[in-house]
N, C-alpha and C positions, 0 to 999 in steps of 0.2 A: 041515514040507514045504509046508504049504498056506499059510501064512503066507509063506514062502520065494517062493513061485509070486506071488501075491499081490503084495507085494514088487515084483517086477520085472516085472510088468504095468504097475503102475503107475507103477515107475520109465522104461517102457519110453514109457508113454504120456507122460507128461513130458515128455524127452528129442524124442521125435516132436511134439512142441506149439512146443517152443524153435526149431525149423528156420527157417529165413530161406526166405520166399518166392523165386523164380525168377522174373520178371514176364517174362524175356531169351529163355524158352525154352515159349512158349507151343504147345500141340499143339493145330490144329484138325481135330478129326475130323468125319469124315461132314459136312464144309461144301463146300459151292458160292458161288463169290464169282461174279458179273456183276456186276450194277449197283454193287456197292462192291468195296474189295479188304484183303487181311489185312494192307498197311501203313495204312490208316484205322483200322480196327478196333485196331491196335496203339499207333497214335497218341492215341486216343481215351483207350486205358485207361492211359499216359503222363502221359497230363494229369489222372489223376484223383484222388482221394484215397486209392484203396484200392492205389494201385500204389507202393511204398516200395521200396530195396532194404534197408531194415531191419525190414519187417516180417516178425512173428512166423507160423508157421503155426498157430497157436493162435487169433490176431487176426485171421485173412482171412473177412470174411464173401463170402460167394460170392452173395448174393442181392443184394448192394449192385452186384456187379461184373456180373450179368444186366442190371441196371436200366439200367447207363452203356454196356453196350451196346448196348441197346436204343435208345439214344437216335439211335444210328445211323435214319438218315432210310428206310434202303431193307434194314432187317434186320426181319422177324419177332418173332422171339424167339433169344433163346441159352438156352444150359445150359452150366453154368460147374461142372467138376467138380475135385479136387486129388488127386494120387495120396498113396503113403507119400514119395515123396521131395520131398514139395511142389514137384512142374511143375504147369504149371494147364492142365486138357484145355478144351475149351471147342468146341460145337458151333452152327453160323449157318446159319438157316434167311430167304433172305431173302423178302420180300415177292412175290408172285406177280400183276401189273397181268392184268387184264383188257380192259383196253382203253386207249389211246392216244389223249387229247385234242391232235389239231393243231394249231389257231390258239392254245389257250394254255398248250400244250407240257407236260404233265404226263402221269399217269398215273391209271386207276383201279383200285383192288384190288374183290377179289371181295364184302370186306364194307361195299364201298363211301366208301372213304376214297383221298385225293389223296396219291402220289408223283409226285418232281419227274423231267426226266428223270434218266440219268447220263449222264458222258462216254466212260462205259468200256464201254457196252451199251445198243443198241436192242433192245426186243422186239418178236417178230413176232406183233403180234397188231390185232384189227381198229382201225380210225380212226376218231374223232368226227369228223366234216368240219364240223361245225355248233358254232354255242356249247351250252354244258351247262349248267342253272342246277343248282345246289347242293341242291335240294330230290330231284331224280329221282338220286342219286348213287345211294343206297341199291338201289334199281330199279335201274341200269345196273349196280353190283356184281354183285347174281343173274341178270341175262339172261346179264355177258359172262361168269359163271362157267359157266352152261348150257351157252353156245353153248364152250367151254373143254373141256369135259369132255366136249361130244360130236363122236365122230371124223368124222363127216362137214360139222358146223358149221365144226368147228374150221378145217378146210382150205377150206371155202368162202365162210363168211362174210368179206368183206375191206373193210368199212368204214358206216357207220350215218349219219344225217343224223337231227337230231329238229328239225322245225318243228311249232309248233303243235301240239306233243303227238300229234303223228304220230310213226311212226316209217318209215324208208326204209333199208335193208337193199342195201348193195351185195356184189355177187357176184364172184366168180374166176371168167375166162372169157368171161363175157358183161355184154351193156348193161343189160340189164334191174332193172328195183329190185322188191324186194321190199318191200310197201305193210302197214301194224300200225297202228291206231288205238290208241295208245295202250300199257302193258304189262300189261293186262289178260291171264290166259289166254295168256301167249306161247307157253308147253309146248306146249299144244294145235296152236296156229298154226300152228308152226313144226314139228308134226310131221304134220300137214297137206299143209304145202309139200315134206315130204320124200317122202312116199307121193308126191305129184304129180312132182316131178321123174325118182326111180326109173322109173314109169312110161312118162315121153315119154325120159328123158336118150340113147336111141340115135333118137331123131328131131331131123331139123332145125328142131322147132317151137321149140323156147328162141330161137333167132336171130333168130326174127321179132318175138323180145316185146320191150316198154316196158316192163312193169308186170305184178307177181303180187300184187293183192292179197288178203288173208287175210281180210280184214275179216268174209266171211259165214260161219255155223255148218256148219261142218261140209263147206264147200264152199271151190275155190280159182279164184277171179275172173281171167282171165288179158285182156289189152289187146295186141293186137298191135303194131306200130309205123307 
């Protein structure tokens, strides 16, 4: 009997190796397309070498088929999984910008690395209105993730200027800039500036400012206009 059982496990397992892939009937779960869409990502894998309609499911590497989607410009990462009846599930996580360089139209991610725009999706998040050298990438990945994750940055910061390794901070709402020497200490700074505004934001004092800068310890420098 055990021999028997035996047997047709591993006949069974066989038989489930010989299966012809499905490339025609891809399931993506738990994905969000913007910036790309599921005929790129289907087109990609199309062109690739892993997509046969005579391959074996015995022969599907699925770690080859993550990499070539990966290769996609505005995806994260995937997970490339095969049920028993060889469909191929497959899960898109795409890239998450940071911040939005204007004059030379790209993007930044959080670990500070360049996406290009897309056609298919703006995101709303702050602008470089200034050029960016390649060096502070790294630095504007961890500010624009900070200011990302926190619910009152997120809504109010609306766009950054860096000269001279200054930084300038524009605001939703008002004229005023908010002034950073540099990204030393931003955490602090910037939760500085938030105690200050709590405090005055039901006074008409914001209206009258030019400039908030942070630059001193512990304290927040305001300029009138």
């Amino acid at each position: 009997m055990l021999s028997l059982v035996t047997g047709l496990i591993a006949f069974s397992s066989i038989k489930n190796g010989e299966r012809n892939i499905n490339f025609n009937r891809i399931n993506y779960m738990d994905s969000q397309f913007k910036f790309t869409s599921i005929e790129s990502v289907n087109k990609l894998l199309k062109q690739s070498d892993s997509n046969s309609s005579n391959l074996l499911k015995r022969n599907l590497n699925l770690k080859k088929i993550e990499e070539e989607i990966n290769e996609n410009e505005y995806i994260d990462f995937a997970e490339v999984s095969m049920n028993l009846a060889g469909e191929i599930g497959v899960k898109i996580v795409e890239i998450k910008p940071v911040f939005r360089v204007l004059n030379d139209k790209y993007y930044i991610d959080k670990n500070g690395n360049t996406m290009p725009l897309s056609n298919l999706y703006s995101e709303q998040i702050p602008l470089i209105i200034s050029s960016v050298n390649s060096s502070d990438y790294k630095r504007l990945g961890s500010l624009g993730s900070y200011l990302k994750n926190d619910v009152f940055l997120n809504e109010h910061i609306t766009g950054l200027e860096i000269i001279d390794n200054k930084l300038f901070f524009h605001v939703k709402n008002f004229s005023y800039v908010i002034k950073m020497n540099g990204f030393n200490k931003y955490k602090t700074r910037l939760n500085n500036y938030k105690a200050f505004y709590k405090s005055v934001k039901n006074d008409s004092i914001l209206n009258d400012l030019s400039s908030i800068n942070l630059n001193f310890k512990s304290q927040v420098i305001v300029e009138k206009k």
